[in-house]
Biopython code that builds the backbone (N, CA, C, O; Angstrom):
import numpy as np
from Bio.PDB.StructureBuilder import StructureBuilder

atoms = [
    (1, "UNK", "N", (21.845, 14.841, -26.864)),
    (1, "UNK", "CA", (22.100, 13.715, -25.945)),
    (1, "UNK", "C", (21.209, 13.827, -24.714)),
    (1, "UNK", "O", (20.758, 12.763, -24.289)),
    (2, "UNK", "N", (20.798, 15.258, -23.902)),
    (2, "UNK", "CA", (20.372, 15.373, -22.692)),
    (2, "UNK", "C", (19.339, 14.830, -23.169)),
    (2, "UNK", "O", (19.086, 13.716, -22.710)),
    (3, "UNK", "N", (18.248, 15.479, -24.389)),
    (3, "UNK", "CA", (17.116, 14.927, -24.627)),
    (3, "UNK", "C", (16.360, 13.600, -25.212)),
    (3, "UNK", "O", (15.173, 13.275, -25.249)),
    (4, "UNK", "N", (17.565, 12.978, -25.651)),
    (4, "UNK", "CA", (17.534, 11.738, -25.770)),
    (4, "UNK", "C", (17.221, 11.130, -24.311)),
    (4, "UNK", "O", (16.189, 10.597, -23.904)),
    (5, "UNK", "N", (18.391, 11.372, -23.682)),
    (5, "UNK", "CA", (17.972, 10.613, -22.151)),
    (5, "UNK", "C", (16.708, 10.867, -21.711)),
    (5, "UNK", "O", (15.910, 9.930, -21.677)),
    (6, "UNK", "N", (16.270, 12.299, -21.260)),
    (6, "UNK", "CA", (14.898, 12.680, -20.844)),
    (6, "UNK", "C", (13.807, 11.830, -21.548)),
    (6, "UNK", "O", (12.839, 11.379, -20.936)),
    (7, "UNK", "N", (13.999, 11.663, -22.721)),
    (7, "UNK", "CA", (12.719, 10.590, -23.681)),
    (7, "UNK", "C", (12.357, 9.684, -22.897)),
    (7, "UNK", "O", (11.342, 9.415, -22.255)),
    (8, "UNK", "N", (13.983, 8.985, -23.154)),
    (8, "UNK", "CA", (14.074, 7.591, -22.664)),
    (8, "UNK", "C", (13.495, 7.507, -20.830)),
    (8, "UNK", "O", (12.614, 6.753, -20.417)),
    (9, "UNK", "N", (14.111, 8.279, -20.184)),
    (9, "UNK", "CA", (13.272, 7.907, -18.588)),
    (9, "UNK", "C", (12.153, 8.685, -19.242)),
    (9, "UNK", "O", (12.423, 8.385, -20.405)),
    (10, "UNK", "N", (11.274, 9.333, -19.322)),
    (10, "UNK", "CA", (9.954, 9.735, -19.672)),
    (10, "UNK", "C", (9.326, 8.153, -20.147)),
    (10, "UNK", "O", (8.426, 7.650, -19.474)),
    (11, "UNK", "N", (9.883, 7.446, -21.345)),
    (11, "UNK", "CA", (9.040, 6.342, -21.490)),
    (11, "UNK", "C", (9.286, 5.395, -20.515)),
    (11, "UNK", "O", (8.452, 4.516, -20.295)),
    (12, "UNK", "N", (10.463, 5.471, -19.821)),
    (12, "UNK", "CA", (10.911, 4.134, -18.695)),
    (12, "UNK", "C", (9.446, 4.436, -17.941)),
    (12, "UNK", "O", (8.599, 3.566, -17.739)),
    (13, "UNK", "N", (9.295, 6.094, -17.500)),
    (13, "UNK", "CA", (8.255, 6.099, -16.148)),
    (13, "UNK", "C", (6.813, 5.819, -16.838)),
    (13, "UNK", "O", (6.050, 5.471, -15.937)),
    (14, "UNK", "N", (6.351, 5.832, -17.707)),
    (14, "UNK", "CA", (5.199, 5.766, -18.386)),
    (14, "UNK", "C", (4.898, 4.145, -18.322)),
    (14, "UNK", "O", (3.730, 3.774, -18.200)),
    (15, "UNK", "N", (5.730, 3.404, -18.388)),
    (15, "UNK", "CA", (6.097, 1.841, -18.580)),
    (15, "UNK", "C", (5.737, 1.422, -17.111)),
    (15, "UNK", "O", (4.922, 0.559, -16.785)),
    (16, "UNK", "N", (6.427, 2.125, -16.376)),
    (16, "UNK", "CA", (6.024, 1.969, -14.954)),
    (16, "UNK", "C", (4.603, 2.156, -14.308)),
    (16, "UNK", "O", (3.896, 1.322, -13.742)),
    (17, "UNK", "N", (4.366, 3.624, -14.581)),
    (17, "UNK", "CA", (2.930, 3.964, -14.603)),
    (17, "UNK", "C", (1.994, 2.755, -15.034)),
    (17, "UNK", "O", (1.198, 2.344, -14.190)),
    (18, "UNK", "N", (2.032, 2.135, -16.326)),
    (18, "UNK", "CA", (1.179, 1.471, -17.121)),
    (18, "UNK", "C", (1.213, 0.190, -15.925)),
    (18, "UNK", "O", (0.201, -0.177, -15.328)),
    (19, "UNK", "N", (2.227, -0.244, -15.770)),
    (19, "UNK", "CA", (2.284, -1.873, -15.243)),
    (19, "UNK", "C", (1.398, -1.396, -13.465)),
    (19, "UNK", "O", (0.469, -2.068, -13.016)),
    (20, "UNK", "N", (1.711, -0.720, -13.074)),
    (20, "UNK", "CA", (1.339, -0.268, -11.737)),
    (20, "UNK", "C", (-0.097, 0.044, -11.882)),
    (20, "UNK", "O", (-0.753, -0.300, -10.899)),
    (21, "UNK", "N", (-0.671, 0.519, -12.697)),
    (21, "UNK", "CA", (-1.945, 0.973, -13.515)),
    (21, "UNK", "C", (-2.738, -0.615, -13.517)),
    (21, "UNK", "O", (-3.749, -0.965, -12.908)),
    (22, "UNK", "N", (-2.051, -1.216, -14.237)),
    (22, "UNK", "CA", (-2.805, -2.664, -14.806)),
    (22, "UNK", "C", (-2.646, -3.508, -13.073)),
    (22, "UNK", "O", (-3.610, -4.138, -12.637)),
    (23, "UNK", "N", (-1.389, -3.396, -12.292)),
    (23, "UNK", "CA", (-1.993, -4.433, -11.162)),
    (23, "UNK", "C", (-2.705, -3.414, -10.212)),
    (23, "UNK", "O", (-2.428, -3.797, -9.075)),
    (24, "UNK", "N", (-3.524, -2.251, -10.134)),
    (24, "UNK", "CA", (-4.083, -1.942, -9.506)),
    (24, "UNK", "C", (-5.079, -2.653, -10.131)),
    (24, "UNK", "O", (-5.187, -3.756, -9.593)),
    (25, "UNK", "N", (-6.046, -2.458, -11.258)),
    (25, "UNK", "CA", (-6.961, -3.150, -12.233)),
    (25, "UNK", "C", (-6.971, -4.457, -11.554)),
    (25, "UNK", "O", (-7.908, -4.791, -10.828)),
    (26, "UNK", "N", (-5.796, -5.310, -11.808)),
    (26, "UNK", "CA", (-5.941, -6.414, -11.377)),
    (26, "UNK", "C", (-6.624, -6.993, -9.819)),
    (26, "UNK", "O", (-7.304, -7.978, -9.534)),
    (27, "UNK", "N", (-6.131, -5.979, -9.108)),
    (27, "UNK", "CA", (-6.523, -5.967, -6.904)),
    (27, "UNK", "C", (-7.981, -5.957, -7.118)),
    (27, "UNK", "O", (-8.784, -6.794, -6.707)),
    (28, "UNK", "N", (-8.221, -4.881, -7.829)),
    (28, "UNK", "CA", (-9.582, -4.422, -8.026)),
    (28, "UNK", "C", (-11.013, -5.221, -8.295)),
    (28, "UNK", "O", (-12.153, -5.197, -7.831)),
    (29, "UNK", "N", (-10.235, -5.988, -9.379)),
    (29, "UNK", "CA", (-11.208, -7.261, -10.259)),
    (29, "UNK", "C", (-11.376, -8.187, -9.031)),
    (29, "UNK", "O", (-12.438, -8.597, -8.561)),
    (30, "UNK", "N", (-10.120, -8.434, -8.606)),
    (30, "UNK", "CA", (-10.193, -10.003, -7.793)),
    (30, "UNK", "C", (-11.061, -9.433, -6.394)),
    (30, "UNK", "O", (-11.735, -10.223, -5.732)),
    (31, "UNK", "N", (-10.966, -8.090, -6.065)),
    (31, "UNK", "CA", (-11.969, -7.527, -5.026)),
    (31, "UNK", "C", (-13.383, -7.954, -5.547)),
    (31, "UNK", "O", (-14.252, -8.539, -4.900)),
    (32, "UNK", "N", (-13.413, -7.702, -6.344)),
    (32, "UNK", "CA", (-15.122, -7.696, -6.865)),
    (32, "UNK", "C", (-15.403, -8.681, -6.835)),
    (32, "UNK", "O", (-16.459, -8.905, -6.242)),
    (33, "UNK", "N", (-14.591, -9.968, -7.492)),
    (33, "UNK", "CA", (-14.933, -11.207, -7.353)),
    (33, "UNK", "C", (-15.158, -11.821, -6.032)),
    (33, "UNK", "O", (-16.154, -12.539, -5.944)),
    (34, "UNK", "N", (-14.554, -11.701, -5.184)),
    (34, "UNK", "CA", (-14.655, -11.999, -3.480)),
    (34, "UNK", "C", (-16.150, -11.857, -3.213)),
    (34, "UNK", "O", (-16.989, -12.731, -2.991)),
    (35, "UNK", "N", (-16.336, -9.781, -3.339)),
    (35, "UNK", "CA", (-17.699, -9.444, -3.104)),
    (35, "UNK", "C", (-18.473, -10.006, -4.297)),
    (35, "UNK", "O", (-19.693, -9.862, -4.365)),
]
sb = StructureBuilder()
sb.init_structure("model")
sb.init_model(0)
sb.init_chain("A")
sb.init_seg("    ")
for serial, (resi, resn, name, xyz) in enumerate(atoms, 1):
    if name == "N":
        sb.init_residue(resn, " ", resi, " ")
    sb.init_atom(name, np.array(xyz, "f"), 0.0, 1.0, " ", f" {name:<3s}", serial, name[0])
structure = sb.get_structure()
């Protein structure tokens, strides 16, 4: 059961990581486009 849970937030934070990951990407692009 403990390690079930640990999975599960391990992929919750990875999910997080990813989306936080992609709108940095995103700031980034629309920077470039400006410059």
């Amino acid at each position: 059961l403990i390690v079930e849970i640990r999975l599960v937030q391990e992929h919750f934070s990875v999910k997080i990581v990813e989306k936080i990951l992609a709108i940095f990407i995103e700031i980034v692009a629309l920077i470039q486009n400006v410059i």
